[in-house]
N, C-alpha and C positions, 0 to 999 in steps of 0.2 A: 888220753885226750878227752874222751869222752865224761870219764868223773870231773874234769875240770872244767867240761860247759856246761854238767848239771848245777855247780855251786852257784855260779850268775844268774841263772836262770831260775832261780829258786828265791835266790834275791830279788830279783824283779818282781815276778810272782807277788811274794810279800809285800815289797812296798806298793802295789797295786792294788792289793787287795786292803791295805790299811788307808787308802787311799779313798775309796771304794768305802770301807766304814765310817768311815772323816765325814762324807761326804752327806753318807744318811744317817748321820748323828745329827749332823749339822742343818739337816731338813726337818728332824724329828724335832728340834729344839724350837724352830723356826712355826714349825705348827702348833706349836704348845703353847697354854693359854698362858700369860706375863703369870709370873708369883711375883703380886706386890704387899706392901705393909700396911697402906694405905686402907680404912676400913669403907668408903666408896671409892667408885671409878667409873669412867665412862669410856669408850673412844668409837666418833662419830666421823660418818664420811660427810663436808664441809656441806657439800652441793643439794645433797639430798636428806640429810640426820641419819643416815642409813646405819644401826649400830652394829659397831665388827666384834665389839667385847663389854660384857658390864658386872662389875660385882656389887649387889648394894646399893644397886642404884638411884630407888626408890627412896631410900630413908631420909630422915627429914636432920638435917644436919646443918650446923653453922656454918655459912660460908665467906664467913673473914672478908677482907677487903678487895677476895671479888665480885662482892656487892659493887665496887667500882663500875665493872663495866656499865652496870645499868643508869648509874650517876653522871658517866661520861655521855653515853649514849642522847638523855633527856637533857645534858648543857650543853651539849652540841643542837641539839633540837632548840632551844629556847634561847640559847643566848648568844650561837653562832662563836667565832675564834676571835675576834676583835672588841665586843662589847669590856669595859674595865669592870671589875670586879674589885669591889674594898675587903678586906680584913676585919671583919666584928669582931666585938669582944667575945664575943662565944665561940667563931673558928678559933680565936686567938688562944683561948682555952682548955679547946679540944685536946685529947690523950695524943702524944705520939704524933709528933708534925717535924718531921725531919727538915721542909724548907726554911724553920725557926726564923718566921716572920714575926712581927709585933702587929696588933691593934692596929688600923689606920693604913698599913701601909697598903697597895694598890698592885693590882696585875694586871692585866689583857687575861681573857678566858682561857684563850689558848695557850699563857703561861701557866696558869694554873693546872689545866688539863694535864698538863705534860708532868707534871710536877706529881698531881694526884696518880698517875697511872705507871709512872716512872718510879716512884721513892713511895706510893703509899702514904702520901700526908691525908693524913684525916682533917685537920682544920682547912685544908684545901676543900676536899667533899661538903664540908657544912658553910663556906665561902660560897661556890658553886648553886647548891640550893637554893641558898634563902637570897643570892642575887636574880636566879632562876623563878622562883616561883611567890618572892616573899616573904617564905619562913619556909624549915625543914620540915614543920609538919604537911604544909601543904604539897610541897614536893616528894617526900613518903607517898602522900597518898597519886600523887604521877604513877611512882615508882611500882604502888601496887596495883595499877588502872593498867600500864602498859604490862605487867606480868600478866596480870590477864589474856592481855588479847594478844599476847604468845604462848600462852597455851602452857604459861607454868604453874599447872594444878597446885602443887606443894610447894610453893613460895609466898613468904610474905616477910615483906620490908617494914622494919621499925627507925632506919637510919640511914644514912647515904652513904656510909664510908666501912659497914660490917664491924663495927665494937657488938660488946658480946653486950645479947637482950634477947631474952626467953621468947620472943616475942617476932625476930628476926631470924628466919631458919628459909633453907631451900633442899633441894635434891641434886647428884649428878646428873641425873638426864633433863631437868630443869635448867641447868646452869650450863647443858651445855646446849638445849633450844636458845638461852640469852645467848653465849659466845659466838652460836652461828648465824645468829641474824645480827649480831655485830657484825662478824666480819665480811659481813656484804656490804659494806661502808666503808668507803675509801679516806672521809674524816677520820676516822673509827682505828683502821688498819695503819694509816701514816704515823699514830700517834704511837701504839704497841709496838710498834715494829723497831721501836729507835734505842737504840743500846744506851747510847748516853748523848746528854744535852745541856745547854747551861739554858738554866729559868733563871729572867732578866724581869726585875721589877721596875712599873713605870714610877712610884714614887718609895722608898726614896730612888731617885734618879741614879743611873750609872752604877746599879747595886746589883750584882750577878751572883749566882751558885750554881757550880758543875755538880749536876747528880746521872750515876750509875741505876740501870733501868733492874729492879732487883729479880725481874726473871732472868737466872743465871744460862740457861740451854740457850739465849740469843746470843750469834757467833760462835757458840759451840756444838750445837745440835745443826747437824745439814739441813736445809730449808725452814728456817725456824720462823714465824712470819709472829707470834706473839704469844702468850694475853697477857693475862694480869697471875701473880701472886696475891697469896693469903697466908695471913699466920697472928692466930690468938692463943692464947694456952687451954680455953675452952673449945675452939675450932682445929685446932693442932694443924697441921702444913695444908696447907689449899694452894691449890694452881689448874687456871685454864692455858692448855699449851695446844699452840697451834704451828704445825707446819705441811709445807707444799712439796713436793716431790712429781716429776715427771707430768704436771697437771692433775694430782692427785693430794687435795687438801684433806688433814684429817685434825680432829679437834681432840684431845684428850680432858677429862676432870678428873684432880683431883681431890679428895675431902678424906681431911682427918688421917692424917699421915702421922706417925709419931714426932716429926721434928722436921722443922726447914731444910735441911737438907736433902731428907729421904724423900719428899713431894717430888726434887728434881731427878732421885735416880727412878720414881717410879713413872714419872711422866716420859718419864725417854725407852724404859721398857715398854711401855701404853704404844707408843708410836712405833717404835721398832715392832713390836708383834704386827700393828696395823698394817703399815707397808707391806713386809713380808707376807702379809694374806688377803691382802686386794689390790685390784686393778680398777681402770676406770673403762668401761666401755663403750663410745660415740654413741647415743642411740639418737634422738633425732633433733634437729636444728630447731633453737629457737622460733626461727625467723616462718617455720613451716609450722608449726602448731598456732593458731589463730582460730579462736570463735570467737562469738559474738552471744551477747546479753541484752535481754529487753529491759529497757531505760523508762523510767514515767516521769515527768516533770520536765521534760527535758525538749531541747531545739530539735532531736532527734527519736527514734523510736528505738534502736540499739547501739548499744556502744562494742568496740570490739576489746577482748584481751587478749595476752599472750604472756608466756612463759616468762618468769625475771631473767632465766639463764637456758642456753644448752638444754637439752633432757639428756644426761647421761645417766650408765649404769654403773655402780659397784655392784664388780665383781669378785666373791670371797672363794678362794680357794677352793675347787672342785665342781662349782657354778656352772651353769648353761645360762648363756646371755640369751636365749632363744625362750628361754622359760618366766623374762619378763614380762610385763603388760604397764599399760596406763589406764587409768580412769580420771573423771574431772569429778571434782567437785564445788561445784559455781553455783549462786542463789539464781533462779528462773528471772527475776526483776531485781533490777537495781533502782535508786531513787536516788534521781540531779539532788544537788552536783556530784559529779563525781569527780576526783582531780589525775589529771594525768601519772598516772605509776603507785597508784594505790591497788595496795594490794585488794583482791576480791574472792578469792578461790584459790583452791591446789589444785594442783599435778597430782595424783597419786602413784607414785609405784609401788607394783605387786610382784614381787616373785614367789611363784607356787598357786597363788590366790594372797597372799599372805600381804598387806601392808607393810612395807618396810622402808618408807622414806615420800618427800615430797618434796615441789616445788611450787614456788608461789605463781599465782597468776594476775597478774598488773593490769589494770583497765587504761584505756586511751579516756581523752578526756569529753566530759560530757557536761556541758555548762547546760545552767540550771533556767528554764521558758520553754514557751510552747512551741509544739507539732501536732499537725494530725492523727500523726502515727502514733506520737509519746501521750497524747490524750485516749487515744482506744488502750493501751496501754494500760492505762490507769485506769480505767473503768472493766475493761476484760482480759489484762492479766493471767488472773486464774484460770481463763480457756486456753491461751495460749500453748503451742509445745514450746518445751527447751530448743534452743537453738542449737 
């Protein structure tokens, strides 16, 4: 009897302990850094830039037509969703225009947008411009005015839609500073977010076309909330992919993938590792982080700011959320006007001491005449402390 309850129990045993190895394989895998093909990559926590992985990140690489996002971004700025937009003969021109419009014919902006960031029409991006700003060279130089003051050192914009020019190159941790100050934009986010849509032209009249949004992980990747795809034979697979989990956004870049395809197995690796090795930890309310900025020119003597978002923490596997900090980074004087939700300073957070992510700090509004206050201001300033 006895030999006969060693054999079950010896089964169980085993399958317990295979059980038991499954388990911390399947942890080991999970900590281990993505192997993609991809020759850059990025992935950033949404809230803060905070980076959980990068290969290459720095290099200066073609970034195909997710140059879009920054295209959308400034004709959303300039020309709003309802202003009509014509067809020049030179969008009409343009390489590679899947909505296969002609000369002359007419959109709403907001059909174009959708069109440009949905199917990648390049003569849409050069429609969009030169109604935006007059001509695509003047709108270029938006394009490289606004890189700037987001802090993308190694970018510079020759075009609005990413055709290849020696001239036109970014980085992944640049492309993904653009992707997350997109998607603090709810214009921005409704548009990416849309699997498929029919673009309706206003002339000719009653004239539609259903197009497929060609970043393929929307609907199939769980929380998939956007960006944009890329693909030139010089820039090889490009995709900014963005998805939300449990209140936990993460942004991934891709650059230089061998082939459209592979951009999408490597961006779902990007995120899958992400997840799997952070969390997001409450740290303190908006609504409770407020100072105050001495103002010159102004009705008043300070103005206040505060946080764009939350201050939360990503936390990366093995972390103490007790070993963050914050610091501000604010100019001592601002100078009226200043307009209600412009940004003026970061949040910085430090884990260890170490810099590792920010949030923006948005000014209340400060209309632009005198005060007593705002006149000593201006004259002693420089005695002033920080507030």
């Amino acid at each position: 009897m006895r030999k006969l309850l060693i054999v079950p129990v010896i089964a169980v045993i085993t399958v317990l302990f295979s059980v038991l190895f499954a388990s911390l394989a399947c942890a080991a895998a999970a900590d281990a850094a993505p192997t993609i093909s991809a020759q850059s990559a990025i992935v950033i926590e949404a809230s803060t830039g905070r980076v959980i992985y990068e290969k290459d990140a720095d290099a200066q690489r073609s970034p195909a037509s997710m140059t879009k996002i920054m295209t959308c971004l400034l004709a959303l700025d300039l020309l709003g969703r309802h202003q009509n937009v014509i067809i020049s003969q030179n969008a009409y021109q343009t390489e590679d225009c899947p909505l296969e419009f002609s000369a002359g014919d007419l959109f709403t902006a907001d059909e174009l947008l959708r069109g440009m960031m949905l199917v990648s029409d390049n003569g849409a991006a050069v429609a969009l411009a030169e109604t935006a700003s007059g001509s695509v060279a003047k709108f270029v130089d938006k394009m490289n005015d606004e890189a700037k003051a987001l802090g993308m050192t190694d970018t510079h914009f020759a075009n609005p839609n990413g055709l290849t020019n020696a001239a036109h190159y970014s980085t992944a941790r640049d492309m993904a500073k653009l992707a997350r100050h997109a998607m603090t934009r709810k214009d921005f986010r409704d548009i990416v977010s849309i699997e498929k849509a029919p673009i309706r032209w206003e002339l000719p009249r009653n004239k539609v076309k259903m197009v497929e949004n060609s970043n393929e992980l929307l609907g199939h990747y769980d929380g998939m909330t956007g960006i944009k795809t890329g693909w030139t034979q010089d820039a090889g697979g490009c995709l900014a992919a963005s998805a939300r989990r449990n209140g936990l956004e993460l942004i991934a870049i891709v650059m230089k993938a061998p082939d459209p395809k592979v951009r999408f197995d490597d961006a779902r690796k990007l995120l899958d590792y992400g997840f799997a090795q952070t969390r997001l930890k409450k740290g303190i309310s908006r609504d409770r982080l407020r100072k105050s900025v001495w103002v010159k020119g102004a009705k008043q003597a300070t103005v206040a700011v505060h946080p764009a978002t939350d201050v939360n923490y990503p936390i990366i596997k093995g972390e103490d959320p007790k070993r963050y900090t914050v610091t501000y980074d604010l100019p001592k004087v601002l100078e009226a006007p200043v307009a209600a939700g412009t940004p003026v300073g970061k949040i910085i957070l430090r884990y260890d001491g170490k810099s590792v992510g920010s949030v923006d700090l948005l000014a209340e509004q400060a209309e632009q005449g005198f005060s007593l206050g705002s006149a000593f201001v201006s004259v002693f300033g420089w005695l002033l402390p920080r507030l």
